[in-house]
C-alpha positions as CSV (number, residue, x, y, z in Angstrom):
1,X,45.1,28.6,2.1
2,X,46.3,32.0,1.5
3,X,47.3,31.2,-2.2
4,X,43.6,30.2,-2.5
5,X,42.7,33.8,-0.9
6,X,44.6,35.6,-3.4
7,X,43.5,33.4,-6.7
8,X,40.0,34.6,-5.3
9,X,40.3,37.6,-4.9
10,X,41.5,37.8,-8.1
11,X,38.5,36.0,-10.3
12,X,36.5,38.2,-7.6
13,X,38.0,41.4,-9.0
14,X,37.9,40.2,-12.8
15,X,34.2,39.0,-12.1
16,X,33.0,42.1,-10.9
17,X,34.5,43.9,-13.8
18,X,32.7,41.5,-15.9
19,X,29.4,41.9,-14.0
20,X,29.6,46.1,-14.6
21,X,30.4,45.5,-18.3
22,X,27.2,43.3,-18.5
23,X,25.3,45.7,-16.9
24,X,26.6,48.3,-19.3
25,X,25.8,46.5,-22.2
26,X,22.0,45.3,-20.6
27,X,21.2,48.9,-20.0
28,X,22.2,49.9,-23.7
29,X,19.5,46.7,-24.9
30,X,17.0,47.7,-22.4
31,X,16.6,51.2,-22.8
32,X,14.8,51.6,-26.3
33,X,12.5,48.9,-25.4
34,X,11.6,50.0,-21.6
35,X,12.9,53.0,-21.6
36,X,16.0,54.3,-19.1
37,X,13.6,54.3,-16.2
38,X,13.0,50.3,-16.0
39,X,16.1,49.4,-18.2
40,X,17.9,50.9,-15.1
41,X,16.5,49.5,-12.3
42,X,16.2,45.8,-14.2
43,X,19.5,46.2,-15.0
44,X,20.7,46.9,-11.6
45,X,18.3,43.8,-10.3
46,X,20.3,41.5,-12.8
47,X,24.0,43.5,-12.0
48,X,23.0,42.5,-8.1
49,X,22.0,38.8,-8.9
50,X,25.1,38.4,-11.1
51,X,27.2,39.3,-8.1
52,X,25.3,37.1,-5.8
53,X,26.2,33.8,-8.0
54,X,29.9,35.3,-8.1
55,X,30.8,35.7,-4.5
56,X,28.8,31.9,-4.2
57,X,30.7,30.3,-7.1
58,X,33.9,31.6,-5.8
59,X,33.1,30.1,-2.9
60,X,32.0,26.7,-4.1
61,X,35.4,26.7,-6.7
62,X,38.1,26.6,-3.8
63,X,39.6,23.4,-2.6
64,X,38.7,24.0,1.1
65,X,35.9,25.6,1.1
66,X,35.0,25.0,4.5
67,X,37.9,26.8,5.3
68,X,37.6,29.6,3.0
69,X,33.3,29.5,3.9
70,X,34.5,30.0,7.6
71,X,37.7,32.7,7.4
72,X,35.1,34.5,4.9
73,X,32.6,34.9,7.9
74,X,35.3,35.7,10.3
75,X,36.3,38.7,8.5
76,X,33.3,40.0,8.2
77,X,31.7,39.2,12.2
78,X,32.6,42.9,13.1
79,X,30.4,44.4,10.3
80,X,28.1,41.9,10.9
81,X,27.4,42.0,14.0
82,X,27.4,46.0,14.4
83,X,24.8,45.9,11.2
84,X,22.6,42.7,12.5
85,X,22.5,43.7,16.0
86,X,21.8,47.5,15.6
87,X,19.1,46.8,12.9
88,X,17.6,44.2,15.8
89,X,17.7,46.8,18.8
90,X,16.1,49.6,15.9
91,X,13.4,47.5,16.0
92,X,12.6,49.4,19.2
93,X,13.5,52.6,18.2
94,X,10.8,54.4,19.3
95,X,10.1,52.3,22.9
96,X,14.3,53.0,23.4
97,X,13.8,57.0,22.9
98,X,10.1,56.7,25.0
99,X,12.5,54.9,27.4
100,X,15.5,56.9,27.5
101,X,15.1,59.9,26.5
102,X,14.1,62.2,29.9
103,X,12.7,65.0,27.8
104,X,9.9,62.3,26.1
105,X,8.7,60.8,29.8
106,X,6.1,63.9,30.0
107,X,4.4,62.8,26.2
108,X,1.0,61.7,25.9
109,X,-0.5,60.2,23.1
110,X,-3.1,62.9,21.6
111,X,-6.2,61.8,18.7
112,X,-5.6,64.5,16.2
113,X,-6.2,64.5,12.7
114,X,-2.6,64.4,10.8
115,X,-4.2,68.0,9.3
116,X,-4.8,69.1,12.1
117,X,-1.1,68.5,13.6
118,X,0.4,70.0,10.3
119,X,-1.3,73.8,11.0
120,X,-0.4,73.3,14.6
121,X,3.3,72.8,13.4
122,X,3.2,75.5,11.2
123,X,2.0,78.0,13.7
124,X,4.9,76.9,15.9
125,X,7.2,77.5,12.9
126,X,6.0,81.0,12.5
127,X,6.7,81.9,16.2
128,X,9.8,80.6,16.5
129,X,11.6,80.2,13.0
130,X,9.5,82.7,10.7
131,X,12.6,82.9,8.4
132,X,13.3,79.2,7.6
133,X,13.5,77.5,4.3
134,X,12.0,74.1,4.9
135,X,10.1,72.8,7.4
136,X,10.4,68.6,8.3
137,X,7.0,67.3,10.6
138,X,6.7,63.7,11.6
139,X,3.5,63.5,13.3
140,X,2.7,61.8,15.9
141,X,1.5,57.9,16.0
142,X,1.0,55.5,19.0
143,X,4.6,54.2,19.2
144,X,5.2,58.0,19.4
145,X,3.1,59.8,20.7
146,X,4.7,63.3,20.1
147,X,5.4,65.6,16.9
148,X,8.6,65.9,15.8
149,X,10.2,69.0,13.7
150,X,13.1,69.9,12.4
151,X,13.7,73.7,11.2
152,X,16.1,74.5,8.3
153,X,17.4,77.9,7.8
154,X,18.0,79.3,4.4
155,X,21.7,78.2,2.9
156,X,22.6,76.1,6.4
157,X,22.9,72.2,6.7
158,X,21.8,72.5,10.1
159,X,18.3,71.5,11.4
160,X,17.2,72.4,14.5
161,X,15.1,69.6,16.4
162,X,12.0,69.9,18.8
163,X,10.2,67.3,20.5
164,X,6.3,68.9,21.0
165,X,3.8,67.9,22.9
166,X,0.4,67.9,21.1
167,X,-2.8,69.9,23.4
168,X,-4.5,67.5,25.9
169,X,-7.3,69.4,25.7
170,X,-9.4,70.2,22.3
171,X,-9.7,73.7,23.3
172,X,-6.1,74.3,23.6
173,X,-4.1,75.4,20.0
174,X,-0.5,75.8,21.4
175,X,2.3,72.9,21.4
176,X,4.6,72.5,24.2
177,X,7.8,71.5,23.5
178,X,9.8,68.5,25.2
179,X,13.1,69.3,26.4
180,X,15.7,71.6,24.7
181,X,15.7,71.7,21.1
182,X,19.3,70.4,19.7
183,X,20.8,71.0,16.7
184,X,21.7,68.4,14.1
185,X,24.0,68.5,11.5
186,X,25.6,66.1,8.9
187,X,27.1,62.8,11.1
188,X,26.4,64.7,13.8
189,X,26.0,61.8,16.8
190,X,24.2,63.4,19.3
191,X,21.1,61.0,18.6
192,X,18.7,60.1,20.7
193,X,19.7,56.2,21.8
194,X,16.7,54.7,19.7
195,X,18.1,56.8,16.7
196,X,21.3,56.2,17.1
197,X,21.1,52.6,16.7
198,X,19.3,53.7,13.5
199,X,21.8,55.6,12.5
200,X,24.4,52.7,12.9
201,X,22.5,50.4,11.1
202,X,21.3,52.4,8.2
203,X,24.4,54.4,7.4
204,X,27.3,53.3,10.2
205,X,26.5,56.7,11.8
206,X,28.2,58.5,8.9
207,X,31.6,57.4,10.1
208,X,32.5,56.3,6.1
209,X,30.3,59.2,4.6
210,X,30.0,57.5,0.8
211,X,31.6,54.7,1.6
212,X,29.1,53.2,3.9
213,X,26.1,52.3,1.4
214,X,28.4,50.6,-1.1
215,X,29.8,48.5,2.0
216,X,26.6,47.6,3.7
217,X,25.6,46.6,-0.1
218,X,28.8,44.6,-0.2
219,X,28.0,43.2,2.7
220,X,24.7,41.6,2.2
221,X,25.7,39.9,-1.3
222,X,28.6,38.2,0.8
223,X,25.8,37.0,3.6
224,X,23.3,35.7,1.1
225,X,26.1,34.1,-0.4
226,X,27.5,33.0,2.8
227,X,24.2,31.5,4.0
228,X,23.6,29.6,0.6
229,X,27.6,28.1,1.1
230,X,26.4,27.3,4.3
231,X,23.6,24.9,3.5
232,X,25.3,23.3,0.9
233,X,28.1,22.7,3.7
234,X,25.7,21.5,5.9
235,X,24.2,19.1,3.1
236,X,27.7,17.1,2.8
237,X,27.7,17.4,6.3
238,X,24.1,15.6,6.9
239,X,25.4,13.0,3.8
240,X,29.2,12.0,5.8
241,X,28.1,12.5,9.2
242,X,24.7,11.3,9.3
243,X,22.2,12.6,11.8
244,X,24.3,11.3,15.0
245,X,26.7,13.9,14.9
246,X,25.4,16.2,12.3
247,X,25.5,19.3,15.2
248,X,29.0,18.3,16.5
249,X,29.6,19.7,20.4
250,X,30.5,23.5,21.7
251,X,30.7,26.2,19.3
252,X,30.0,24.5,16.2
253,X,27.0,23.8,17.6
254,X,26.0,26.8,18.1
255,X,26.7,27.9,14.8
256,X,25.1,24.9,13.2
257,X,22.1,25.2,15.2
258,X,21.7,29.3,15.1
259,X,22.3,29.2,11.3
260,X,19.2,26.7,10.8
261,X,17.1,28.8,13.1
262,X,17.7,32.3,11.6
263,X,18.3,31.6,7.9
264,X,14.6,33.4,7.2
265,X,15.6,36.3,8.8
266,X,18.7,36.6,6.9
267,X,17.1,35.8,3.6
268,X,14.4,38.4,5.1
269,X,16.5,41.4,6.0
270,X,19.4,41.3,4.0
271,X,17.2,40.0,0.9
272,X,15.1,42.8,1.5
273,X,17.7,45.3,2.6
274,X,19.3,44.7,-1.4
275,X,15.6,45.2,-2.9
276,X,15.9,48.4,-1.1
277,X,18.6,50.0,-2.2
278,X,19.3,48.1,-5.4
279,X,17.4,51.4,-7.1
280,X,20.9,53.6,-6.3
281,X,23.6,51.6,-5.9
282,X,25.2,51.7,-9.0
283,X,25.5,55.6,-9.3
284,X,28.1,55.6,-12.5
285,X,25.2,53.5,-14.2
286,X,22.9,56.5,-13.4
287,X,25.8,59.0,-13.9
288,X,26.0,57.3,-17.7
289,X,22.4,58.8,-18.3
290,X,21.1,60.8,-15.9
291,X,19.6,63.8,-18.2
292,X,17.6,60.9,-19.5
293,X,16.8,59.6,-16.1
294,X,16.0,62.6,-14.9
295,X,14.0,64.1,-17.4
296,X,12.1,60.2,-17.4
297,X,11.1,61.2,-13.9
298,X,10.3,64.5,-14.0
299,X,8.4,65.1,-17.5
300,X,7.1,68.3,-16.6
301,X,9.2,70.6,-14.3
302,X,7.9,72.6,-11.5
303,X,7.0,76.1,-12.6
304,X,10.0,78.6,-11.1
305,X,8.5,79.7,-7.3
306,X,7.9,83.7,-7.9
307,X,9.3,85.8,-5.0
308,X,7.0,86.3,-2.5
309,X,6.6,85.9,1.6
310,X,6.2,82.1,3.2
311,X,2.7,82.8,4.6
312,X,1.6,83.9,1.6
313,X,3.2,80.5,-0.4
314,X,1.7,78.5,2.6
315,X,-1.8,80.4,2.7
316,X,-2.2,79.0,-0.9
317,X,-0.9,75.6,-0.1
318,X,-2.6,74.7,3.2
319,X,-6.0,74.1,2.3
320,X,-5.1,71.9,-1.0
321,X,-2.3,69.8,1.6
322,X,-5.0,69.4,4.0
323,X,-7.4,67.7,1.7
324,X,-4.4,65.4,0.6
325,X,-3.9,64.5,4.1
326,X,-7.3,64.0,5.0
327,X,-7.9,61.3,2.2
328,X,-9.3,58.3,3.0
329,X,-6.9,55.3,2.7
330,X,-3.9,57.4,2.3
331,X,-2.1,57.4,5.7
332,X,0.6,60.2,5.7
333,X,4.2,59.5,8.7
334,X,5.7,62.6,7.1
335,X,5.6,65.7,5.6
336,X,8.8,67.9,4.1
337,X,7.4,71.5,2.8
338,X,9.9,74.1,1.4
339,X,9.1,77.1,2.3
340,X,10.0,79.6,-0.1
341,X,8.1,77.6,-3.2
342,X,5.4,75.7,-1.5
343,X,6.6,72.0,-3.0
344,X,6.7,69.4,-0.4
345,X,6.8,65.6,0.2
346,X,4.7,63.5,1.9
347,X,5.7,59.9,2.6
348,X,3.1,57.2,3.1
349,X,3.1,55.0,6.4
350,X,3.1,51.6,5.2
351,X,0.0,49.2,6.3
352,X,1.1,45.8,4.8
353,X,0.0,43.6,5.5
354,X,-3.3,44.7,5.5
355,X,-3.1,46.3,2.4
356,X,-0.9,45.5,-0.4
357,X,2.7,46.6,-0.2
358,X,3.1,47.7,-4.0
359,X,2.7,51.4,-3.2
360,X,4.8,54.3,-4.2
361,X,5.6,55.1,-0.5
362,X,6.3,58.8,-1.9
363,X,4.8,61.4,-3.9
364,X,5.9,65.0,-4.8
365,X,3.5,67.4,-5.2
366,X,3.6,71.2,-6.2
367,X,1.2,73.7,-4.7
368,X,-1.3,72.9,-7.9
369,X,-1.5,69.8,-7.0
370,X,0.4,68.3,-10.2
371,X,1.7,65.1,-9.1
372,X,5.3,64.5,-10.5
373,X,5.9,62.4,-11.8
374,X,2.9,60.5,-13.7
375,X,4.3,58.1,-15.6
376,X,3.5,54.7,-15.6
377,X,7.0,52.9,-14.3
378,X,5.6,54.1,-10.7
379,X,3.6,50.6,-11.0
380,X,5.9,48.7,-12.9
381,X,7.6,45.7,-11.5
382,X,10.9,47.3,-10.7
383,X,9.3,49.6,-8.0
384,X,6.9,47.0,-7.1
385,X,9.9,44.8,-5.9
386,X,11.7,47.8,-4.5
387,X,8.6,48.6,-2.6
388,X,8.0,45.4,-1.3
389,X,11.8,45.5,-0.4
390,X,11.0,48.6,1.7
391,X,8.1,47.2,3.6
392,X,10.1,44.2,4.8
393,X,13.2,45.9,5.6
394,X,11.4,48.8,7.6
395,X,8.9,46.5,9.4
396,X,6.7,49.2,10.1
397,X,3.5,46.9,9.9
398,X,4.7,44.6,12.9
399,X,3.0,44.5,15.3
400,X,5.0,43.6,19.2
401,X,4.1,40.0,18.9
402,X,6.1,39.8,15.4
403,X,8.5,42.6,16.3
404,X,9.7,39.8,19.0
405,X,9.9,36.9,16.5
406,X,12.1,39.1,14.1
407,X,14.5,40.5,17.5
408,X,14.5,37.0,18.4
409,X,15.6,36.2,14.9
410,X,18.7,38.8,15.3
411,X,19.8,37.4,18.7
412,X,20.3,34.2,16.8
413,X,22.2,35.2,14.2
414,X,24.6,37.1,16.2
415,X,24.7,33.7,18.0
416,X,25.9,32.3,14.7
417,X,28.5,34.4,14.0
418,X,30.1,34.5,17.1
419,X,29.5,30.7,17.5
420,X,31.4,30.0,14.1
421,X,34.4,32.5,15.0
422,X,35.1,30.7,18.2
423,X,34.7,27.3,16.7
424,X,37.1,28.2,13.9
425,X,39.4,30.1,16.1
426,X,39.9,27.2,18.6
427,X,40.6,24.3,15.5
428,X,42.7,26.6,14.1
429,X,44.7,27.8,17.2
430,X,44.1,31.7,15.7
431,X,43.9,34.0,18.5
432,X,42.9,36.2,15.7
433,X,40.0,34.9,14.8
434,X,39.4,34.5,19.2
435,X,39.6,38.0,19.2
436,X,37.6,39.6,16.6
437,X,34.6,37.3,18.1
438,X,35.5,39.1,21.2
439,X,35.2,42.7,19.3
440,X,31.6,41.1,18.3
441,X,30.0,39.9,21.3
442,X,31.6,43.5,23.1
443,X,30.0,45.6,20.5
444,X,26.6,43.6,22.1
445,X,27.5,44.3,25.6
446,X,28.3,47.5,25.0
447,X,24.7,48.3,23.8
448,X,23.3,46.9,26.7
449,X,25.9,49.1,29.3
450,X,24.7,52.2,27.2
451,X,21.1,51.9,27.7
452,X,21.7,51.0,31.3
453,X,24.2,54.2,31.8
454,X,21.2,56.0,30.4
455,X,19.0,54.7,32.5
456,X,20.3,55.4,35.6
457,X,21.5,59.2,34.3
458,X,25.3,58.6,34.5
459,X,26.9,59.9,31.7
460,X,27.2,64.2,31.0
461,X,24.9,65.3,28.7
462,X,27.7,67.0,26.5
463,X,29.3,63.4,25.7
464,X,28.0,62.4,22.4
465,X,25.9,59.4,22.6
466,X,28.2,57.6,19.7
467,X,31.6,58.7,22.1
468,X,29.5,56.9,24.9
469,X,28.8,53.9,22.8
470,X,32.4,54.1,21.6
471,X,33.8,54.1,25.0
472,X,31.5,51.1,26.3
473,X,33.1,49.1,23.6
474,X,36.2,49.8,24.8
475,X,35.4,48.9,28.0
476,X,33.6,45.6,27.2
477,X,36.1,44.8,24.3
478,X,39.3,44.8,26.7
479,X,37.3,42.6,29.1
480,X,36.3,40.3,26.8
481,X,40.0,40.2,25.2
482,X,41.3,39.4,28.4
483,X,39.0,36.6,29.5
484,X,39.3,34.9,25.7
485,X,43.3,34.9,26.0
486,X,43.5,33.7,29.5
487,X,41.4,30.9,28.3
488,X,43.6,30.1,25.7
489,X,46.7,30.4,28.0
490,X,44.7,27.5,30.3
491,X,44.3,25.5,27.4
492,X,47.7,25.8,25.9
């Protein structure tokens, strides 16, 4: 077995090597005739697929696969399960902070015009930050029904958060804010709980700084290649077994049965989650040629901002920003404005699927009103995939009916994973293997003793959410070690 794991890991090093020389040479063919722009991201497509067949033929080329398929999945449950389960609970990111969050139980949804909300946050930037460089709004929508800032000050990596009440009352012109602001900075884990779930899933709450996007990458090439070893698995399976035992009894069933069931929602999320991200992955690709991909993006530069005071930058800016915002068909989630030069970035709230999902989901605009860039890759099939990538990954279109289906699909495959490691650990006699599907399944009950610590007001509010969560696992994880080896100690 383990001489198989090393000749593997092997022809997976030497393969990967070969996959980035590909690329390399791809991109080289590609450029002149698409230009670095496309070449890139096709090439990076391909580089993605190529690694996808890899980790699938390596698994398929091993003697005992079935062992290999199954130890593969082991070592990855802890990962797995931190990244499947907190991407399922963010699915109710903004009902968890509503929830859980005491400061947001006094917001009340408020019908104001997305313009509208942006002067009102402006005017609460002026009285309380008139020196800051950029201003962030989210505004407010019915799954939050509160605006959202976040102040930067000029030459600081700090960003000060308010939670604001919109006016009740169409007379009224204040804000009122919601709680304490707090102050955020860089892996900083004094989230709220919704956003710290968030936080785990999309970037392992900055625990591994770089590392993290090039592991959670990792991580869903060896699950779509997992899940594709899987049903060919299952296939001899179905062929030896028939359909009489084709389940088998206790945990393998569980696996078996869990895999079947929430195979679309891995191809879904971790398909998607690749489409994603696949336009930045490679960063030495883009270090190779990034004056070219640079300049290919930005053809025409922004004009150098003159010196000059923000209201008189924003007094120019407002009135073209507002008729942005106020066109029809174009619904705005965000707004980032720099201050000092009156650029800013609005980002689109996605509607699929009532409306197509190949949209640019972003556009930067300076206070002219040049878009940048223009160029026509912004509706090539490269960012059409990625796009689509980002509508299914974010599922910001569902609705609570499908939200549901997809949480539902999560809970499953958490089922699977924990279902195979117990399965494997008991034929195998690995209290290993016991144990790290014991680190799993506490990771999940942890969750669940946070939001309930939260709900009942327990912890101090100077304990960092993440410590809490941290702690809980702790907790849950030596229980759940326990239990597993005195079961083991019965069965011996």
């Amino acid at each position: 077995m383990f001489s198989n794991i090393f000749w593997l890991s092997l022809g997976g090093a030497l393969g990967y090597w070969l996959c980035t020389e590909l690329a390399t040479w791809l991109l080289s063919w590609l450029t002149p005739l698409l230009g670095v722009v496309n070449a890139l991201l096709w090439t990076q497509l391909a580089q993605l697929a190529l690694l996808m067949i890899l980790a699938f033929g390596l698994l398929q080329l091993a003697k005992r696969q079935k062992a290999l398929h199954a130890l593969a999945g082991v070592v990855l449950l802890p990962l797995a399960v931190i990244v499947s389960w907190s991407g399922t609970l963010s699915l109710y990111r903004a009902e968890l902070d509503l929830a859980l969050t005491p400061a947001l139980a006094k917001a009340r949804a408020v019908e104001i015009q997305p313009a509208q909300q942006l002067e009102l946050a402006l005017q609460w930037q002026q009285q309380q930050a008139p020196g800051a460089a950029q201003l962030y709004v989210e505004f407010a929508s019915p799954r939050k029904p509160y605006l959202t800032l976040h102040l930067q000050q000029p030459g600081s990596w700090t960003l000060t958060r308010y939670w604001l009440q919109l006016p009740t009352v169409p007379a009224e012109t204040g804000l009122n804010a919601l709680g304490e602001p707090s102050e955020l900075t860089p892996g900083n884990s004094r989230h709220s709980v919704g956003e710290l779930f968030f936080s785990l899933h999309y970037q392992l709450a900055d625990l591994l700084k770089r590392a993290a996007q090039p592991l959670l990458i990792g991580l869903s090439i060896a699950l779509l290649a997992l899940a594709a070893s899987g049903i060919y698995l299952f296939w001899q399976r179905w062929r030896q077994a028939g359909t009489t035992q084709l389940f088998g009894q206790g945990p393998l069933r569980w696996h078996l049965v869990a895999a079947l069931l929430s195979l679309p929602w891995l191809c879904w999320f971790f398909g998607s989650a690749l489409l994603t991200q696949y336009g930045a992955w490679a960063p030495e690709l883009i270090k190779q040629h990034s004056t070219a991909y640079y300049q290919a993006l930005f053809p025409n530069p922004l004009p150098q901002p003159s010196a000059a005071a923000n209201e008189a930058v924003m007094a120019t800016t407002m009135p073209e920003l507002a008729t942005l915002l106020q066109k029809p068909g174009w619904p705005v989630a965000k707004v980032q404005l720099d201050l000092t030069s009156g650029k800013w970035l609005l980002t689109e709230q996605p509607t699929w699927p009532q409306t197509a999902p190949y949209q640019l989901r972003q556009q930067s605009l300076n206070a002219q009103l040049q878009t940048l860039p223009q160029a026509a890759y912004w509706q090539s099939t490269p960012w059409d995939l990625r796009n689509l990538g980002y509508a299914a990954h974010q599922s910001l279109y569902a609705g609570p009916a499908l939200r549901a289906v997809l949480a539902l699909g999560g809970v499953l495959a958490i089922l699977m994973l924990c279902g195979a490691a117990e399965s494997y650990g008991r034929k195998q006699s690995w209290w290993g293997l016991a144990l790290l599907r014991a680190l799993g399944s506490g990771f999940v009950l942890a969750t669940f003793l946070l939001i309930l610590l939260q709900l009942l007001r327990l912890p101090p509010a100077s304990l960092a959410l993440l410590t809490q969560l941290g702690i809980c696992w702790g907790i849950c994880g030596v229980v759940l070690i326990s239990w597993t080896c005195w079961q083991y100690r019965l069965q011996r």
